[in-house]
Residue frames as a rotation matrix with the C-alpha (Angstrom) as fourth column:
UNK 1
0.776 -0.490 -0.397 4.66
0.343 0.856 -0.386 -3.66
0.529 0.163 0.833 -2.00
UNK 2
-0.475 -0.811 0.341 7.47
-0.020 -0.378 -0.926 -1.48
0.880 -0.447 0.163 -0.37
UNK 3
0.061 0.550 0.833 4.95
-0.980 -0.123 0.154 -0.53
0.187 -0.826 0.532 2.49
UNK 4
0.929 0.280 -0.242 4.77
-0.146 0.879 0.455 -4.62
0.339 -0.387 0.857 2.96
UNK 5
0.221 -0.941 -0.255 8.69
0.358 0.321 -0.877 -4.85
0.907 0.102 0.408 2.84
UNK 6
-0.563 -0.575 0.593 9.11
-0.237 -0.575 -0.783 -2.03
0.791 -0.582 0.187 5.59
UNK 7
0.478 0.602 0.640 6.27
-0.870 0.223 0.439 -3.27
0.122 -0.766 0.631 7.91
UNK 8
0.680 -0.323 -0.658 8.54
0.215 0.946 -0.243 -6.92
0.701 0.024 0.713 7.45
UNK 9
-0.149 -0.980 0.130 11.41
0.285 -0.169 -0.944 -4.67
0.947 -0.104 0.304 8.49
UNK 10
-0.341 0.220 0.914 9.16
-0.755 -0.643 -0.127 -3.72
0.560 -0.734 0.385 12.06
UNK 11
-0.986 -0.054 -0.160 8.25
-0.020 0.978 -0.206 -7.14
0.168 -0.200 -0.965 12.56
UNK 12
-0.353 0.859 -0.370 4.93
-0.833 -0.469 -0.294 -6.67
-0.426 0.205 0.881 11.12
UNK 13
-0.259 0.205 0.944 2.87
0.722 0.690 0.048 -9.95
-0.641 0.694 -0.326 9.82
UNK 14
-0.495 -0.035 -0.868 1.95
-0.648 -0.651 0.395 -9.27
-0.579 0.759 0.299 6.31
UNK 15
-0.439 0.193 0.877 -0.37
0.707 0.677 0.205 -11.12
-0.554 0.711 -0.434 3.78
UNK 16
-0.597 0.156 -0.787 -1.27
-0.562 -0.781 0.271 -9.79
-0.573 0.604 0.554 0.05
UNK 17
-0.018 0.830 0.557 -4.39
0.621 0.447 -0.644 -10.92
-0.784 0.334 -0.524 -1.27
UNK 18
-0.929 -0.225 -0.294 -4.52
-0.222 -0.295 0.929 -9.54
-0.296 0.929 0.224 -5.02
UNK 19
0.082 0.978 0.190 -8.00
0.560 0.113 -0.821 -8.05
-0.824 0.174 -0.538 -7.03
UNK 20
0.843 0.479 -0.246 -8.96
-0.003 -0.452 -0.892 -6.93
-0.538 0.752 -0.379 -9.87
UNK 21
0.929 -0.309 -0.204 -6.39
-0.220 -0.018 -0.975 -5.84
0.298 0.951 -0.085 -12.11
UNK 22
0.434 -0.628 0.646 -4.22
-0.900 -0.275 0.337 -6.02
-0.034 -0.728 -0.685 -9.10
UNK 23
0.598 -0.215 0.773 -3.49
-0.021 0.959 0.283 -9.74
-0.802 -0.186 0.568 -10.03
UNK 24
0.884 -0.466 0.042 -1.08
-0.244 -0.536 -0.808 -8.55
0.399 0.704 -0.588 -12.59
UNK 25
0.107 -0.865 0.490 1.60
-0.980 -0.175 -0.096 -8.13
0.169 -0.470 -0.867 -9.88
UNK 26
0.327 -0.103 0.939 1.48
-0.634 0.713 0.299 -11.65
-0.701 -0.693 0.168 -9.25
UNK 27
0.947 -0.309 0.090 2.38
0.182 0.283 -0.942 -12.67
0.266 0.908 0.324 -13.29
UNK 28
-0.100 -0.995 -0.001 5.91
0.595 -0.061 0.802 -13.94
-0.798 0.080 0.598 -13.99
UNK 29
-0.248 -0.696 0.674 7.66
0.778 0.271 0.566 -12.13
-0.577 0.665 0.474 -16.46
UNK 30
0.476 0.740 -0.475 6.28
0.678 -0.653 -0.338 -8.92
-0.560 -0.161 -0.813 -16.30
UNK 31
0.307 -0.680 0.666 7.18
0.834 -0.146 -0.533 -5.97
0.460 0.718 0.522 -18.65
UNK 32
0.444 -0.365 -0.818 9.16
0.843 -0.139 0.520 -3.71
-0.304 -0.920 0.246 -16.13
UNK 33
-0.513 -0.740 0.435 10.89
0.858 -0.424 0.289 -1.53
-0.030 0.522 0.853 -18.76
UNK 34
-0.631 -0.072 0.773 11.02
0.028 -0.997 -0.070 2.32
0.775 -0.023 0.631 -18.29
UNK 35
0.467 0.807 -0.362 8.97
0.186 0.310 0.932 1.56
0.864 -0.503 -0.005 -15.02
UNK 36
0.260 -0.545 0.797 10.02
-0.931 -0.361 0.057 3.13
0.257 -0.756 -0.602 -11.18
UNK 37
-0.155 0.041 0.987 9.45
-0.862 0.482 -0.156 0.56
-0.482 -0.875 -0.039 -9.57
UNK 38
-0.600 0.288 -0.746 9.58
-0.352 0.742 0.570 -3.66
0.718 0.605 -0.344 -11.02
UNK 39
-0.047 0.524 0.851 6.86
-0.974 -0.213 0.078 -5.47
0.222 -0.825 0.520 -9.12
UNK 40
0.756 0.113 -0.645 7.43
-0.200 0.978 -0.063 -8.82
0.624 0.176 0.762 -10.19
UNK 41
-0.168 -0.967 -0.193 10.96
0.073 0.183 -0.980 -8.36
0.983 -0.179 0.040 -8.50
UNK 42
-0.561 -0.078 0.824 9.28
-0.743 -0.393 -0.542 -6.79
0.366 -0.916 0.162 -5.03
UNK 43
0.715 0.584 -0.385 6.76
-0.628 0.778 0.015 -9.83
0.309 0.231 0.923 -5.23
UNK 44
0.315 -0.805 -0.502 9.71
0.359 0.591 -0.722 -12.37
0.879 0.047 0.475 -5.48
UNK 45
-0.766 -0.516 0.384 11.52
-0.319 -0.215 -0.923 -10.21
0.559 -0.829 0.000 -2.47
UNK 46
-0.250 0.229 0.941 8.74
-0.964 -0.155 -0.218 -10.51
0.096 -0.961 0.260 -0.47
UNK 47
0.776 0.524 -0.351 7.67
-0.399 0.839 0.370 -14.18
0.488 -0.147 0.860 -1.23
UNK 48
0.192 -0.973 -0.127 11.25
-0.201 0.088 -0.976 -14.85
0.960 0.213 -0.179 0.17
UNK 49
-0.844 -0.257 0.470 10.30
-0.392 -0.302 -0.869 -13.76
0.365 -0.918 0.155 3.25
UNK 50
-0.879 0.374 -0.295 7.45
0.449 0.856 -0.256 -16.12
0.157 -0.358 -0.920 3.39
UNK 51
-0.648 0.752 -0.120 4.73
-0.356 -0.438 -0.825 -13.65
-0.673 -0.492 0.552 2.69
UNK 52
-0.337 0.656 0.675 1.63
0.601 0.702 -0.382 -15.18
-0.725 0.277 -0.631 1.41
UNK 53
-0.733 -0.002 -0.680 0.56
-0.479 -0.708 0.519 -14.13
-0.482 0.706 0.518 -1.70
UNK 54
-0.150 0.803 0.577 -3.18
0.708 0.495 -0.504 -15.28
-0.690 0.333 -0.642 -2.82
UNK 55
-0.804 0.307 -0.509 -4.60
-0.549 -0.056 0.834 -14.08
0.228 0.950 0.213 -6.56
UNK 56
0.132 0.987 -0.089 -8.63
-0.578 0.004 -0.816 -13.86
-0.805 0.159 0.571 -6.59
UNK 57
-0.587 -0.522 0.619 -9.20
0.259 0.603 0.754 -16.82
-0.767 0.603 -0.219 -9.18
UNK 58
0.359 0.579 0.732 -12.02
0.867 0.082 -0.491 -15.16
-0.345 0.811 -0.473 -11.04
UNK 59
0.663 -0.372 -0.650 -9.73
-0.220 -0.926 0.306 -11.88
-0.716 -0.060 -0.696 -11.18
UNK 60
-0.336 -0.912 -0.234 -6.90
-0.568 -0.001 0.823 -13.78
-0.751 0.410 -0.518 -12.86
UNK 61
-0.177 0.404 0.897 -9.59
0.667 0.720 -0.192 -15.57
-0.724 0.565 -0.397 -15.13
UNK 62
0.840 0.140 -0.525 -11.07
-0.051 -0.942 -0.332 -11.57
-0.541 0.306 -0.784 -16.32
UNK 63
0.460 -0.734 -0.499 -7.42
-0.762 -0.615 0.202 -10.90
-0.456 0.287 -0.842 -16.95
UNK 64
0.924 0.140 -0.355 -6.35
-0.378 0.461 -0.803 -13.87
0.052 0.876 0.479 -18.35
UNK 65
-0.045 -0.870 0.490 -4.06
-0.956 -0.105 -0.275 -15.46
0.291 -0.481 -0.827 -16.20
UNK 66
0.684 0.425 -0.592 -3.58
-0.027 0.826 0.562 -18.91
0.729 -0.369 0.577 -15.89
UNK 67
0.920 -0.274 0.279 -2.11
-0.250 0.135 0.959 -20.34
-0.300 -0.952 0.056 -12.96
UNK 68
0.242 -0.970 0.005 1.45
0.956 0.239 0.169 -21.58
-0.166 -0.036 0.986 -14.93
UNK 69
0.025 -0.467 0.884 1.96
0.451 -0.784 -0.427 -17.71
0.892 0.409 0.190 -15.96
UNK 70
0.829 0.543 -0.136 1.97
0.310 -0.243 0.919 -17.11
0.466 -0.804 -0.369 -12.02
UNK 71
0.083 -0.995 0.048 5.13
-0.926 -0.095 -0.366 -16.20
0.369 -0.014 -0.929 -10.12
UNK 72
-0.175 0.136 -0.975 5.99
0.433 0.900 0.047 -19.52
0.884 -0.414 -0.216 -8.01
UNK 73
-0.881 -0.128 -0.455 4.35
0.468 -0.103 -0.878 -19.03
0.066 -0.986 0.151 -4.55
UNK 74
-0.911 0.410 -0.042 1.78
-0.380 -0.874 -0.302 -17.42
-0.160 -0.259 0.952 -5.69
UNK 75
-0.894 0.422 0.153 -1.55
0.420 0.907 -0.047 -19.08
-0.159 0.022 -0.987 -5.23
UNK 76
-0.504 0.837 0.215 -5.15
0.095 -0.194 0.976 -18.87
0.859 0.512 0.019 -6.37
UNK 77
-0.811 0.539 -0.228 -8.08
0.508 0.454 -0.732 -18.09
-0.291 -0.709 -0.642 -3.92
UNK 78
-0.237 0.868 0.435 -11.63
0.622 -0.209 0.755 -17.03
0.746 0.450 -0.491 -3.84
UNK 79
0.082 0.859 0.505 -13.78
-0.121 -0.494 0.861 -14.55
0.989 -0.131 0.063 -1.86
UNK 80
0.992 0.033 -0.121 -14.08
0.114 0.160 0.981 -16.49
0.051 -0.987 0.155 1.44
UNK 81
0.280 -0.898 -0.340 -10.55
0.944 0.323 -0.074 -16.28
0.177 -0.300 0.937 1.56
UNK 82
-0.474 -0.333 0.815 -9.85
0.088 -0.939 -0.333 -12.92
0.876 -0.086 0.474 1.16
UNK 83
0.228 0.586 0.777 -12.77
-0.465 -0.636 0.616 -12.67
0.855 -0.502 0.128 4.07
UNK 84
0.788 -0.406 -0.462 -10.99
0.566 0.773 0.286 -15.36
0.241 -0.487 0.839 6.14
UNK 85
-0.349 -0.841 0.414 -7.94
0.558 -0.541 -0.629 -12.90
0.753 0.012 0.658 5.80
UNK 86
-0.356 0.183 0.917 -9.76
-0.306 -0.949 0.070 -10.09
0.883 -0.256 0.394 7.13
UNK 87
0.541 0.821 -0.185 -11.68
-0.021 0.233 0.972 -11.62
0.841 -0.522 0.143 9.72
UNK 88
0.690 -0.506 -0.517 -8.44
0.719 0.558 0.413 -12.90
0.079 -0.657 0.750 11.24
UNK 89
-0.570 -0.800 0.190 -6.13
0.675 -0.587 -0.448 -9.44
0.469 -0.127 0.874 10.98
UNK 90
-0.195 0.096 -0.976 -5.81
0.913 -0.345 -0.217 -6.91
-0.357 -0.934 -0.020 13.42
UNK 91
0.046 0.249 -0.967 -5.65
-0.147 -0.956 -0.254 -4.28
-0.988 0.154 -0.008 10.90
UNK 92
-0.235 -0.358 0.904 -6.17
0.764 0.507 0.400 -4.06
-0.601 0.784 0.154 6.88
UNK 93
0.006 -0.059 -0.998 -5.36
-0.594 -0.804 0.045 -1.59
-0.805 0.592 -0.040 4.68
UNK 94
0.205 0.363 0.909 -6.33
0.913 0.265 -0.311 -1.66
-0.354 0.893 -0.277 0.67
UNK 95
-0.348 -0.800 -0.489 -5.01
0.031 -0.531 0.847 -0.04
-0.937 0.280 0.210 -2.19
């Protein structure tokens, strides 16, 4: 999430596609306490800036996310998306 913020700050496109447990960051109202770093808050910064933010829907089913406990902006996709992402970027990096 910082790494997305500072590639914004190089005029870097960015999109964050979110798996597994990784669809966490994309829940409102996260519990942030005693934590470095809040992610719900870098989330929010970056949806600001109009990065796309997609959540795997059978990831946030596993975990038990519905789609109102999202932040706003964040949206549901599937599979071919994520491979739609990739197909179309010049470079992707995973975490």
């Amino acid at each position: 999430m910082r790494l997305a913020g500072e590639l914004l700050n190089q005029d870097v496109k960015v999109k964050i596609f979110l798996l597994e447990d990784g669809v966490d960051v994309g829940k409102e109202n996260q519990a942030a306490k005693g934590k470095e770093y809040n992610l719900e808050e870098l989330a929010k910064k970056l949806l600001a800036k109009d990065v796309p933010f997609v959540a795997r829907s059978t990831c946030l089913n596993v975990c038990g996310i519905s789609k109102e406990k999202l932040i706003d902006g964040v949206v549901e996709g599937r599979m071919s998306d994520l491979a739609n992402l990739v197909k179309e970027s010049d470079k992707v990096l995973t975490f």
